[in-house]
C-alpha positions as CSV (number, residue, x, y, z in Angstrom):
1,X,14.9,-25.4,16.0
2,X,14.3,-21.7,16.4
3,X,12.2,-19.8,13.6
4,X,13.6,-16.6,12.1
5,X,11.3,-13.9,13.1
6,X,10.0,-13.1,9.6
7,X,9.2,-17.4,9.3
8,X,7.9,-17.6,12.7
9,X,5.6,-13.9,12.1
10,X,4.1,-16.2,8.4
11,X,3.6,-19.2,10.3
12,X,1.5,-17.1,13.1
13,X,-0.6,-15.5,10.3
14,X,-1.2,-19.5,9.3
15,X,-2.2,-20.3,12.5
16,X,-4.6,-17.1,13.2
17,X,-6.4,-17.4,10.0
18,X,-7.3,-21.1,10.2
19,X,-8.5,-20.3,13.5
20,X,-10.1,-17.5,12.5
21,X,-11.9,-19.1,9.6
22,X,-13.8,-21.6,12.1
23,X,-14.5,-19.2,14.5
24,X,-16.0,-16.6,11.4
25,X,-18.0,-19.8,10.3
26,X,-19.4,-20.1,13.6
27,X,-20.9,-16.5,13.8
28,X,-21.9,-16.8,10.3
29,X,-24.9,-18.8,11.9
30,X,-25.9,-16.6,14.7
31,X,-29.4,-14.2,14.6
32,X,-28.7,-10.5,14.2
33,X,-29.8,-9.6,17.8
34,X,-27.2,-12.4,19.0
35,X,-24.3,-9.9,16.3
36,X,-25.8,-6.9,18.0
37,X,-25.7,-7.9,21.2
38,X,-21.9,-9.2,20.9
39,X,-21.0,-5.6,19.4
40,X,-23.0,-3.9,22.0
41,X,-20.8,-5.7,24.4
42,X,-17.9,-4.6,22.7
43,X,-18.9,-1.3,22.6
44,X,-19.0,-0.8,26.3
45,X,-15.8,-2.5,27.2
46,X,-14.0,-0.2,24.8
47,X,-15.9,2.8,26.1
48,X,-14.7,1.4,29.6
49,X,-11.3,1.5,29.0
50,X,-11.1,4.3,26.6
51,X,-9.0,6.3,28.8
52,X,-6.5,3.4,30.0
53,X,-5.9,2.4,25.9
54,X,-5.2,6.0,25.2
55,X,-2.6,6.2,27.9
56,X,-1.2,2.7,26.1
57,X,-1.1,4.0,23.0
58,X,1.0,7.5,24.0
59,X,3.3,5.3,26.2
60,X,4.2,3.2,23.4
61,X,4.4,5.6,20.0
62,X,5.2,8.7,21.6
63,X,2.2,10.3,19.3
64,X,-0.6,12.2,20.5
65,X,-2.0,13.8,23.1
66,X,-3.8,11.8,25.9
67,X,-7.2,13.5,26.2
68,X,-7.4,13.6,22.2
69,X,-7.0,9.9,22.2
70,X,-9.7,9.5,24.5
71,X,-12.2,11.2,22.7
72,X,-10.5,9.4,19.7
73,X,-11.6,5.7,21.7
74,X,-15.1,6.8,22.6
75,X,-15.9,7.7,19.1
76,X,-14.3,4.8,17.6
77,X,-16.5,3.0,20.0
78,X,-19.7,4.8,21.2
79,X,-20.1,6.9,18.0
80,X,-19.4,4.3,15.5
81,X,-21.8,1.9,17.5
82,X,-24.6,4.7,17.0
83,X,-23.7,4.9,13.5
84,X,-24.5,1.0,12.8
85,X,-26.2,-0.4,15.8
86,X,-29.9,-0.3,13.7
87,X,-28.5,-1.3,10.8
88,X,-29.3,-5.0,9.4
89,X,-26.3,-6.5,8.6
90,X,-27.4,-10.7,9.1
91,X,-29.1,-12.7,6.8
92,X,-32.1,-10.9,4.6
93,X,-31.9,-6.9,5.1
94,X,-34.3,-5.9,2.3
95,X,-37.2,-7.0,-0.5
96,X,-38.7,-5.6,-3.3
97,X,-42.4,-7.1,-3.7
98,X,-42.9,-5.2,-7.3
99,X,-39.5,-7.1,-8.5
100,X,-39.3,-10.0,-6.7
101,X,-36.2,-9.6,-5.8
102,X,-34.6,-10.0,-2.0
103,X,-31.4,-8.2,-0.5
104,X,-29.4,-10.7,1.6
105,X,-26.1,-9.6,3.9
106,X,-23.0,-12.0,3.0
107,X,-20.2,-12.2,5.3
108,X,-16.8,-11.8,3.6
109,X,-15.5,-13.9,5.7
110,X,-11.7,-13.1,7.3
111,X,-11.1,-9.6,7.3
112,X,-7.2,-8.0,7.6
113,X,-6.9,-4.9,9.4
114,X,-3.7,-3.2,8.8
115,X,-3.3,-0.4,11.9
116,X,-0.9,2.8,11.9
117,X,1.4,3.9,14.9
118,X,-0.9,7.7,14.9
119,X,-4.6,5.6,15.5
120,X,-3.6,2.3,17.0
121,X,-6.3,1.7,19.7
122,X,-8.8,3.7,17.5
123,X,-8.4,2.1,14.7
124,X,-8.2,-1.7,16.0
125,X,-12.1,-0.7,18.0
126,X,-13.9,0.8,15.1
127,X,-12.4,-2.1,12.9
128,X,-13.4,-5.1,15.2
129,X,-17.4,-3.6,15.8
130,X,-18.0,-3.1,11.8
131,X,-15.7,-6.7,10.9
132,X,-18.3,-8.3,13.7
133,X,-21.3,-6.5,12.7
134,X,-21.1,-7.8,9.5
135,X,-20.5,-11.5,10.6
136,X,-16.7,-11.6,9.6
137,X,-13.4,-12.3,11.6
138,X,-10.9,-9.4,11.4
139,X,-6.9,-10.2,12.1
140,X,-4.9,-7.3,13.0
141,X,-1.2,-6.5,11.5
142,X,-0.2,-3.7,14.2
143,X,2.4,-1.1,13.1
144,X,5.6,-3.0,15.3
145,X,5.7,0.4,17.6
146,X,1.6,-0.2,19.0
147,X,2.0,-3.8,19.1
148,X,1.4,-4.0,22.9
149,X,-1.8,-1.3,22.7
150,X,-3.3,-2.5,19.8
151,X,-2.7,-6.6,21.7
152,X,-4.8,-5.0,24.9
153,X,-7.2,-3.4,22.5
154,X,-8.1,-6.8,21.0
155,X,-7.6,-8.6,24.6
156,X,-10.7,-6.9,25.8
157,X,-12.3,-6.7,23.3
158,X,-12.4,-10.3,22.8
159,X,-13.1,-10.8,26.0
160,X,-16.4,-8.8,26.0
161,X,-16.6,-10.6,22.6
162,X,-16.8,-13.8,23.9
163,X,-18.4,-13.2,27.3
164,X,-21.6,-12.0,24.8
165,X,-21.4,-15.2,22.9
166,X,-19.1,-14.9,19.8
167,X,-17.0,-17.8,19.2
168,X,-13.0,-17.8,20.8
169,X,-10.5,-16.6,17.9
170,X,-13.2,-13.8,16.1
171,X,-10.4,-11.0,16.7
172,X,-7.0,-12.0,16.0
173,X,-3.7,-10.0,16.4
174,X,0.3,-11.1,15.5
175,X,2.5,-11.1,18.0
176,X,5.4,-9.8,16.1
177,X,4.6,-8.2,12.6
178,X,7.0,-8.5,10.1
179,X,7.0,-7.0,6.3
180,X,6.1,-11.1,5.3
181,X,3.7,-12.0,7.6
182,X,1.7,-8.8,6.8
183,X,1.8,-9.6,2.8
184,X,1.1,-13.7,4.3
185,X,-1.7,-12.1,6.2
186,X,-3.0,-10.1,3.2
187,X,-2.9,-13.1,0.7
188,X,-5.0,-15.5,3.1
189,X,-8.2,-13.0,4.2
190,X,-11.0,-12.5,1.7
191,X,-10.9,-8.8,2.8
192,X,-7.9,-6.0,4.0
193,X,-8.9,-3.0,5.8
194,X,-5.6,-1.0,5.2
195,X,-4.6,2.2,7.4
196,X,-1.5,3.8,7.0
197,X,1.4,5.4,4.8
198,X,1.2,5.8,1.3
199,X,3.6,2.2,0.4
200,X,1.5,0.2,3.0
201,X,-1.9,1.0,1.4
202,X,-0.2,0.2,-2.2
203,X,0.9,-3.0,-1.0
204,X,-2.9,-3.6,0.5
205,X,-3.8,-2.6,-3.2
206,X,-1.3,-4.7,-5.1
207,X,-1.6,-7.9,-2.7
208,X,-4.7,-9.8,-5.5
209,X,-7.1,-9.5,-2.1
210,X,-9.8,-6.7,-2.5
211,X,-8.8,-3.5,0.0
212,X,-10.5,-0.8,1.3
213,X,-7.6,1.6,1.8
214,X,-6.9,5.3,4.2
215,X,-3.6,6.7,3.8
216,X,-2.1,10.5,4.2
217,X,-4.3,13.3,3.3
218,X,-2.6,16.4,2.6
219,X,-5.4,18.2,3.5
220,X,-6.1,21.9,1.8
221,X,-8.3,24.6,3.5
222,X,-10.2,26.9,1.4
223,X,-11.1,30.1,2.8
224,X,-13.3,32.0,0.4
225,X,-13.8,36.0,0.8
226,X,-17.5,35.7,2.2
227,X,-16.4,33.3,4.6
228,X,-16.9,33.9,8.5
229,X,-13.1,34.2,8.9
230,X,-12.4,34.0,12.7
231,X,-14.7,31.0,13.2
232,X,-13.1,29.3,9.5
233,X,-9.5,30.0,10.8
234,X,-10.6,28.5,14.8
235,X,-12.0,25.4,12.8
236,X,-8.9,25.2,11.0
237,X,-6.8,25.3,13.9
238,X,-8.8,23.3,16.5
239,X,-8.8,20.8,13.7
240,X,-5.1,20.5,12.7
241,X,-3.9,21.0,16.6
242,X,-6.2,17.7,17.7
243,X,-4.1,15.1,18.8
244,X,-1.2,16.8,17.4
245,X,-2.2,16.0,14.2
246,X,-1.7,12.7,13.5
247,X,-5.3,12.2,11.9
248,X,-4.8,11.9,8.1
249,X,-7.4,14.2,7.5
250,X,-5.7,17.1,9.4
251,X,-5.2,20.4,7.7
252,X,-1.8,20.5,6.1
253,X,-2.8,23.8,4.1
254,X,-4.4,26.7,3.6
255,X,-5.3,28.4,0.8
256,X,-7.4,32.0,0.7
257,X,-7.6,34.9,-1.4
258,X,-5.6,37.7,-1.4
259,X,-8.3,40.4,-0.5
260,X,-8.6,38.3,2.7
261,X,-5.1,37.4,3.2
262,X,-4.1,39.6,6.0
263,X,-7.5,39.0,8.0
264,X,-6.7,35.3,7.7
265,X,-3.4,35.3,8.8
């Protein structure tokens, strides 16, 4: 008998999180230089193929602009990595000797990460290194127009995963994302990383499972009189030009006074 696609998409999120759940168990007991070298590993293979998933991901949504995604993938990667590569995420991170008190890192366990059509590749890296920094398993509902970018994404990623030592089913993806295997998905991780439109982050909100959300910014600029105008307005520009836009933080406005109006414009 033949699932309908919206059965068959819950019954993958089934399978991917009890699979997931071992594998998270299973990094829950390696050192922090085994984590770090695992994410290092990740790092590079993303860096690697930065260009190729860029290509991917203008190929399949038709967003974007090819070099922009590249820098895009080396800073979701090589950037980020900087960013967290000396922090201590495993096991005890911190004590206070006047208090007597200890500060110990907790996995959450199975993360969701919930990835828009602008970001896909982006998005699935910089999710997967901080998910496995932390010791957790991350599961990614891809927006159904990047489903074949954001599947390479976590292909090699997993691979350079695994290759460093990280258990087989870490980084999970569905095969063919429906409305209810996302809200299966979101009801069965301890943890959802949402990124999106405004009604995908409120149903990441309203699911009972505790979200970190990023949806549309609707970005203002504030030009104020003493100002340096022509590099504020290049900023502005450069800015809400990159990638064509498609980064939620993009200017959408701006907003100046009227004894500078005419510089500005």
């Amino acid at each position: 008998m033949e699932l309908d696609r919206d059965l068959a998409s819950i019954q993958e999120v089934r399978d991917l999180t009890a699979t997931a759940r071992k594998a998270q168990a299973t990094l829950a007991t390696l050192s922090q230089q085994q984590i770090d070298t695992i994410v290092l590993r990740m790092t590079e293979a993303a860096e690697k193929n930065a260009e190729a998933l860029a290509r991917m991901a203008v190929e399949d949504t038709g967003f974007g602009v090819l070099q922009d995604k590249v820098v895009k993938n080396l800073f979701a990667s090589r950037t980020v990595y900087e960013s967290i590569r000396a922090v201590k995420s495993i096991g005890i991170i911190g004590e206070n000797r006047e208090k007597h008190m200890l500060e110990a890192a907790v996995p959450v366990g199975v993360v969701a990460g919930l990835v828009p059509s602008t970001n896909p590749t982006s998005t699935t890296i910089f999710k997967s290194l901080i998910s496995v920094k932390a010791g957790n398993a991350i599961i990614f509902s891809p927006h159904p127009s990047a489903v074949r970018c954001i599947t390479e994404t976590v292909r090699i990623l997993t691979e350079a995963a695994c290759a460093a030592g990280a258990p087989e089913g870490i980084l999970g993806v569905m095969s063919m994302p429906t409305l209810q295997g996302t809200q299966e998905l979101m009801k069965r991780v301890n943890l959802i990383l949402a990124t999106g439109g405004t009604a995908m982050v409120k149903a990441a909100y309203s699911s009972g499972t505790p979200a970190l959300g990023v949806g549309p910014g609707n970005v203002p600029a504030y030009i104020e009189r003493t100002a340096d105008i022509p590099n504020a307005v290049r900023r502005i520009m450069a800015s809400k030009t990159f990638d064509n836009g498609t980064i939620c933080a993009s200017e959408q406005s701006v907003v100046t006074e009227a004894c500078i109006r005419d510089e500005v414009i």
